[in-house]
C-alpha positions as CSV (number, residue, x, y, z in Angstrom):
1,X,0.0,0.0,0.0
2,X,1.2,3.5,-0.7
3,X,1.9,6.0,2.2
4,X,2.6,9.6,2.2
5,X,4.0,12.0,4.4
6,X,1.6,14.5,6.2
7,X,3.0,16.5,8.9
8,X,1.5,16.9,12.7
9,X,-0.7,18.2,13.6
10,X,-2.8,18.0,9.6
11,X,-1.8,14.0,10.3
12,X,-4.2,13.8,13.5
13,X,-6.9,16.4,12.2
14,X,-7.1,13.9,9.0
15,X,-7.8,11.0,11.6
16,X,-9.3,12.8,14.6
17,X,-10.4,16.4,13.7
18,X,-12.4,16.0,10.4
19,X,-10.1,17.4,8.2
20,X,-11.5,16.1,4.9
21,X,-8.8,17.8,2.1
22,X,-5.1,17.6,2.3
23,X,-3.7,20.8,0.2
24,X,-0.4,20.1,-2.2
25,X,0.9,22.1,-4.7
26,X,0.7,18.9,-7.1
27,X,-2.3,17.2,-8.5
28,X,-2.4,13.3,-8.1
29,X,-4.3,10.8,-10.2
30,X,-3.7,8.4,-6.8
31,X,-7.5,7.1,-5.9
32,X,-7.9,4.8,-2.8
33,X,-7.1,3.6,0.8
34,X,-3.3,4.6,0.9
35,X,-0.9,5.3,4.6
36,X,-0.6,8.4,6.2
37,X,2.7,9.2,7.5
38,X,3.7,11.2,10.1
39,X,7.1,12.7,10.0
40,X,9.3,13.5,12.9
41,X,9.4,17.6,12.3
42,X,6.2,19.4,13.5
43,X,6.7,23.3,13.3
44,X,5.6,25.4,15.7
45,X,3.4,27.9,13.0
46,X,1.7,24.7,11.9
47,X,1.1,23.4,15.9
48,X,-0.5,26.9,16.6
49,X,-2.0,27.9,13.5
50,X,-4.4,24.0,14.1
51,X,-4.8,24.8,17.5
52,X,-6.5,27.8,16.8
53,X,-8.3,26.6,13.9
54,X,-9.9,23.4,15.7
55,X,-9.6,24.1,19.3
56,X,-8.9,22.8,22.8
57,X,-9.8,19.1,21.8
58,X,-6.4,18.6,20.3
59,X,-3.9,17.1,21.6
60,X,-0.6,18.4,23.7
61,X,2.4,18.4,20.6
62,X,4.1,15.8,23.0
63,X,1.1,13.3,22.6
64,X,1.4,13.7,18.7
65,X,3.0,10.6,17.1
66,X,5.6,11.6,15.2
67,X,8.3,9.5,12.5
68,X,6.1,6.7,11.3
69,X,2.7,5.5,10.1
70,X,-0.4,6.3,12.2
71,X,-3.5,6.1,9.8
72,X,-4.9,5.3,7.0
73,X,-7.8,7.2,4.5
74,X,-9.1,7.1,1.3
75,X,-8.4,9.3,-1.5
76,X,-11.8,9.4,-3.5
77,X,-10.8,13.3,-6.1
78,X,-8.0,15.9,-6.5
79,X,-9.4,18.9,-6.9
80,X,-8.8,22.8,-7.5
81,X,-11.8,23.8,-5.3
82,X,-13.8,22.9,-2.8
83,X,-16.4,24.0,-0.3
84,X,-14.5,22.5,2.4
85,X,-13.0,24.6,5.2
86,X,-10.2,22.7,5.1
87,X,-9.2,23.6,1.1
88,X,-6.3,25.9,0.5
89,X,-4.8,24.9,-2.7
90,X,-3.9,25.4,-5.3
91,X,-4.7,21.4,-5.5
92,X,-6.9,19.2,-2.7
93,X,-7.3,15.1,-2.2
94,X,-10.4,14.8,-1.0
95,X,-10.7,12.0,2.2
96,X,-12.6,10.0,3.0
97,X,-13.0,7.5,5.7
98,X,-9.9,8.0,8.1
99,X,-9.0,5.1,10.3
100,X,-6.3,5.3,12.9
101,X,-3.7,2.6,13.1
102,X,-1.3,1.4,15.7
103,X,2.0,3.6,15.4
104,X,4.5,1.6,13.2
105,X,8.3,3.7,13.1
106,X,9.2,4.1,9.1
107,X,11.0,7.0,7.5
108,X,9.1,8.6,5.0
109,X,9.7,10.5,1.6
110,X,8.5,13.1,-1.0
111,X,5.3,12.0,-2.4
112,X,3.4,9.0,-2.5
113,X,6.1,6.1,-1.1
114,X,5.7,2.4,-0.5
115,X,6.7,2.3,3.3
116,X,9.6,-0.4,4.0
């Protein structure tokens, strides 16, 4: 299965927080159930920025699993707009379906990766 690499805290809003678009700056033709990675790095401008956004309910950075696999969800479109909250651009999968997984360590990469 492929994985890719989405960065705390947008990893746990994917799985926990409703977050039903994840913005690139590349399209993708990728369709299906693939792996969502978590890297180790988590900036501090992102940690904030989500905590604002979504609230209280999320968790402390410390309780954020970082440098592995910790999800999976289903890519169903990539689009260039969307009514979603979440959409940025310029491009947006569009999730569905997100189901936390056990944490499994794996080192990730740019774009869509098969994990080891």
């Amino acid at each position: 299965m492929k994985a890719i690499s989405i960065r705390q805290p947008w990893a746990w809003l994917i799985l926990f927080g409703g977050k039903d678009v994840e913005n690139r700056s590349w399209p993708t033709r990728v369709r299906g159930r693939v792996l969502i990675h978590a890297p180790k790095s988590m900036s501090q401008d992102d940690y904030d920025f989500a905590l604002e956004f979504y609230g209280s309910a999320m968790p402390i950075e410390q309780d954020m699993e970082r440098g592995g696999i910790v999800g999976s969800v289903e890519i169903v479109d990539c689009v260039t707009s969307a009514a979603s909250q979440w959409f940025s651009g310029p491009y947006g999968f569009v999730l569905r379906n997100p189901e936390p997984l056990p944490f499994r360590p794996c080192r990730g990469k740019l774009g869509f990766f098969v994990p080891e």
